[in-house]
C-alpha positions as CSV (number, residue, x, y, z in Angstrom):
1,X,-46.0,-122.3,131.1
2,X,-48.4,-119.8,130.7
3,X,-51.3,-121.7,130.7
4,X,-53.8,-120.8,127.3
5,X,-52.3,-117.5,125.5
6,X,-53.8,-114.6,124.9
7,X,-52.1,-112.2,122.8
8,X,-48.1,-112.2,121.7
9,X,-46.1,-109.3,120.9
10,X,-42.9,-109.5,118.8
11,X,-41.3,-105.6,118.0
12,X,-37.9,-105.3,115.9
13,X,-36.2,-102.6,114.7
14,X,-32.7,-102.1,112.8
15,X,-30.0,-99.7,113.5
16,X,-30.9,-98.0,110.1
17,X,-32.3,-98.7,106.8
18,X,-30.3,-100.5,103.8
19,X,-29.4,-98.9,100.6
20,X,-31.8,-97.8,98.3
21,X,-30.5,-100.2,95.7
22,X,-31.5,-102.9,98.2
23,X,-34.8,-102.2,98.7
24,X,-35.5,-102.5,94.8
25,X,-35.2,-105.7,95.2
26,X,-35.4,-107.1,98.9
27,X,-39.3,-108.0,98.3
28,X,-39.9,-104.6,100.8
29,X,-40.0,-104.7,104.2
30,X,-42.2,-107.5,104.9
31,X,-40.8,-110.2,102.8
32,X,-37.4,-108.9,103.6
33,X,-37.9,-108.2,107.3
34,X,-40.8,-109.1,109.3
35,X,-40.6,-112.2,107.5
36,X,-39.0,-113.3,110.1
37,X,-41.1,-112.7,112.8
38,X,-43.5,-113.9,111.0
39,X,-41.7,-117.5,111.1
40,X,-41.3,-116.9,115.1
41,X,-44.4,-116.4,115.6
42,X,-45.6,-119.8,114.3
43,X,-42.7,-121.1,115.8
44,X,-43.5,-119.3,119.6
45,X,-47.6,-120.2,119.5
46,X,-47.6,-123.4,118.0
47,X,-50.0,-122.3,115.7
48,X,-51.2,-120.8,112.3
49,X,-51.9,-117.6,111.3
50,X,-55.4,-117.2,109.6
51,X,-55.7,-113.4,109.4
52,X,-53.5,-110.8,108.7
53,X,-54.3,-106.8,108.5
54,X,-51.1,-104.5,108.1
55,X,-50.4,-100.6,108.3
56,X,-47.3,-99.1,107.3
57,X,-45.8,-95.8,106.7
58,X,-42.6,-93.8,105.4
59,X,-41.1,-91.5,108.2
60,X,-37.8,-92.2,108.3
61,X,-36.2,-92.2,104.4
62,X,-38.3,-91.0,101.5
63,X,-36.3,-92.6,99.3
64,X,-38.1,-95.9,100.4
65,X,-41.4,-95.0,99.7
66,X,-40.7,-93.7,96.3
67,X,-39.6,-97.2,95.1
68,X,-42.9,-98.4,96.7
69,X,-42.0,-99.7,100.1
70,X,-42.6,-98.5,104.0
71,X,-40.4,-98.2,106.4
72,X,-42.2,-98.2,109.7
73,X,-45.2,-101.0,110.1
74,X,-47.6,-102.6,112.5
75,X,-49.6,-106.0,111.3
76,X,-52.3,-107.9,113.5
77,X,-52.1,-111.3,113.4
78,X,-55.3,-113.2,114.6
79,X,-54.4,-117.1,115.4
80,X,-56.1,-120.3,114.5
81,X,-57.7,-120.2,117.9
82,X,-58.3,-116.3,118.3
83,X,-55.2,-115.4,120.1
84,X,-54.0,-111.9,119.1
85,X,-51.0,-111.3,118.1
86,X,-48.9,-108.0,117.0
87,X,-45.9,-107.0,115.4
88,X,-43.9,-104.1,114.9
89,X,-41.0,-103.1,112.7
90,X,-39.0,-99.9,112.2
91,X,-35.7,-99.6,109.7
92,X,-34.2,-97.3,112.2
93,X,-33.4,-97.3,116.1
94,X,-30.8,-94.7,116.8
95,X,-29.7,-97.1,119.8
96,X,-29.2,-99.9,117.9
97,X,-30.5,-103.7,116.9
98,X,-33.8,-103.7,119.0
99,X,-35.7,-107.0,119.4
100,X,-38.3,-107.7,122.0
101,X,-40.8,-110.5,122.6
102,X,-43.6,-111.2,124.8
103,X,-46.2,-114.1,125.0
104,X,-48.9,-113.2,127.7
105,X,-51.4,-116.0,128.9
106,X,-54.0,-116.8,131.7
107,X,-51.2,-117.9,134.4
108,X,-48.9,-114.6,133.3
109,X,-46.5,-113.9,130.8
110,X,-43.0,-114.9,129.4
111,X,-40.4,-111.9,127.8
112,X,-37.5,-111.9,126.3
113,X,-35.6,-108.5,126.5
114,X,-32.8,-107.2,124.6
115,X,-29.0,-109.0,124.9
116,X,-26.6,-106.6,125.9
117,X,-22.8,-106.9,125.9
118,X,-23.3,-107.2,129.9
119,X,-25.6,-107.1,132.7
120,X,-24.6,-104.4,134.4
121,X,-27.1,-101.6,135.2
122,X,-25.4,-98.0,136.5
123,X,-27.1,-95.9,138.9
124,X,-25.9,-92.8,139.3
125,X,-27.2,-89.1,140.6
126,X,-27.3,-88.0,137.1
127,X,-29.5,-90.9,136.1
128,X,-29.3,-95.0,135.3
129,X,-28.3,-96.7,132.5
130,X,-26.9,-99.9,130.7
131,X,-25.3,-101.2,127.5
132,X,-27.2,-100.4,124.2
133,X,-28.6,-103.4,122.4
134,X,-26.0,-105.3,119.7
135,X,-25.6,-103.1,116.2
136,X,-27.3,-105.6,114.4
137,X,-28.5,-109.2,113.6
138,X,-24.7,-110.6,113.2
139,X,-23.8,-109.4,116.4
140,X,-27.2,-110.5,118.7
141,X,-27.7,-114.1,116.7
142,X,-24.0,-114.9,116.0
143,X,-24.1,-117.7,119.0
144,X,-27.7,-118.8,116.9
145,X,-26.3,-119.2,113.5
146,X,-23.3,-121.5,114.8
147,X,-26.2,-123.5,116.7
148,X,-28.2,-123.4,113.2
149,X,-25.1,-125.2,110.9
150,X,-24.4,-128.0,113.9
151,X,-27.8,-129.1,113.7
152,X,-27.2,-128.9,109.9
153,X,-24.7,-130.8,109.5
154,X,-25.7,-133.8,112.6
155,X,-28.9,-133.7,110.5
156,X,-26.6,-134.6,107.5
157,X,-24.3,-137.2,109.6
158,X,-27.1,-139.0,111.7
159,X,-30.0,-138.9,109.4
160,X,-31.8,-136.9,112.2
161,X,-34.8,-134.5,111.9
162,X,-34.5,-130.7,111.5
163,X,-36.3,-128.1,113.4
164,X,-38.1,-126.1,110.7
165,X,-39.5,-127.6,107.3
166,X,-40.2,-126.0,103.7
167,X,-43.9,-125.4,105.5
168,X,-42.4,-123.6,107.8
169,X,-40.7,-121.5,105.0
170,X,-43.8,-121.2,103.1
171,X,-46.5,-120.0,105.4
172,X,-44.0,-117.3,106.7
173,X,-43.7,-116.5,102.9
174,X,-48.1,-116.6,102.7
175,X,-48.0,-114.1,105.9
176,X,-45.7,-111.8,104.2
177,X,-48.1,-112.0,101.3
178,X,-50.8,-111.3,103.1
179,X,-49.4,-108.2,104.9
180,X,-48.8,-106.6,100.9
181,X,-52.5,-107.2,99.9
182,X,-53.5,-106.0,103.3
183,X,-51.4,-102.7,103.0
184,X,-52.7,-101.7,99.6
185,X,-56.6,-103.2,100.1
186,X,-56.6,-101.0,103.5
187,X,-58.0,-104.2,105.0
188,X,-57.5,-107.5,106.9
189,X,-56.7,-110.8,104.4
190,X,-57.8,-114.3,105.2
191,X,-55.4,-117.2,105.0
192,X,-57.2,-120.0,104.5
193,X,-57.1,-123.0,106.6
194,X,-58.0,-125.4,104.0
195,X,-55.1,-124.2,101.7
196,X,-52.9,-124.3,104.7
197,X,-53.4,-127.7,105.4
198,X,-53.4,-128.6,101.7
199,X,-49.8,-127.0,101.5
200,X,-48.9,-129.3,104.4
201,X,-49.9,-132.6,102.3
202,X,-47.9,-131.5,99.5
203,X,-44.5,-130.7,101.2
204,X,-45.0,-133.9,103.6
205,X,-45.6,-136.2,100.3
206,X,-41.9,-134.5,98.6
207,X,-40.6,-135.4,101.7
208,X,-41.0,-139.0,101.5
209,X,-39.8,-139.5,97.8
C-alpha cells in the first residue's frame, strides 16, 4: 500500500512501571516489554531483523536500575533489505497506555494512533481535547485477545493453520537478546542471516513429526 518502505516506527509506553519484585525477574525491559514490538515488527514488514543497536536509561524509578534494568529505551532496528526501523519504550505515561505505529514508504505512509473510549474531539475557547488513551494493555487489546483464543481453538477444531509459529516466537526472543548485548557493548549486534534461516529449518522439520 505504500509501495517499497522506508523506515517504521513503533513507540509504547505504560501507565507506570511494575513492582520492583517484578522486574527481578521479568527478563528487564526488553524481553519483558519491547519484546513485543519486536514480534510486530516482523510481523508489520514482512521481514527479518539483522541488526540491532539499543540505548537505554533510568529516569523514572531508581529502583530499576539498581536491580540492573532501564526504564526508558530507544533500539534501531536495520531490516533484511536496509529499511530502518525504530522503537521506543518508556514504563511510565502519566496519560495512560500509549501505543503508536507508523510504516512510511515511497507512495506515503500508514499510522495507527491511539484507541480512545470515543471519537469525540472538544473544542473549546479554553483549548481542545479528547479521551486519554486505555490504562493499559487489558483494556486497548481486550477485543484482540478474544480474536487470539477463536483462532485457537478453530485451529484445534478444523486442523487449520495459525498466524504466528515458534519462529516467530524465537526471533522476537533473538532481537530482545540482541538489544541486552547492544546495551552493555555500547554498540550495534548482528543477527545473522544464516542462523536465522537455520532456526527456520529446525522449527519447520518439529513441525512435521
Amino acid at each position: 500500500m505504500v509501495g517499497k518502505t522506508h523506515t517504521l516506527r513503533i513507540l509504547s509506553r505504560d501507565p507506570h512501571p511494575p513492582s520492583i519484585d517484578y522486574v527481578k525477574t521479568s527478563g528487564g525491559l526488553f524481553m519483558d516489554m519491547m519484546i513485543h514490538d519486536f514480534d510486530m515488527a516482523r510481523y508489520v514488514m514482512q521481514k527479518e531483523v539483522v541488526e540491532v543497536y539499543a540505548k537505554g536509561a533510568v529516569l523514572i524509578d531508581e529502583e530499576i536500575g539498581h536491580v540492573g534494568d532501564v526504564d526508558t529505551a530507544i533500539v534501531l532496528l536495520t531490516f533484511e533489505d536496509g529499511t530502518i526501523g525504530t522503537i521506543e519504550n518508556s514504563r511510565k505515561a502519566i496519560y495512560g497506555y500509549d501505543q503508536r505505529l507508523e510504516v512510511f514508504g515511497e507512495n506515503g505512509a500508514l499510522i495507527v494512533e491511539n484507541a480512545r473510549p470515543t471519537n469525540i474531539t472538544r473544542y473549546l475557547e479554553s483549548g481542545v481535547s479528547s479521551d486519554k488513551p486505555p490504562h493499559f494493555f487489558l483494556e486497548r487489546y481486550n477485543d484482540a485477545y478474544i480474536a487470539e483464543i477463536e483462532a485457537f481453538i478453530a485451529a484445534i477444531k478444523g486442523g487449520e493453520g495459525i498466524a504466528c509459529s515458534g519462529f516467530d516466537g524465537l526471533q522476537a526472543e533473538r532481537i530482545a537478546e540482541a538489544a541486552k548485548k547492544s546495551i552493555e557493548t555500547k554498540k550495534p549486534v548482528q543477527i545473522s542471516r544464516e542462523v536465522i534461516e537455520h532456526d527456520n529449518d529446525i522449527i519447520l522439520s518439529r513441525q512435521k513429526i
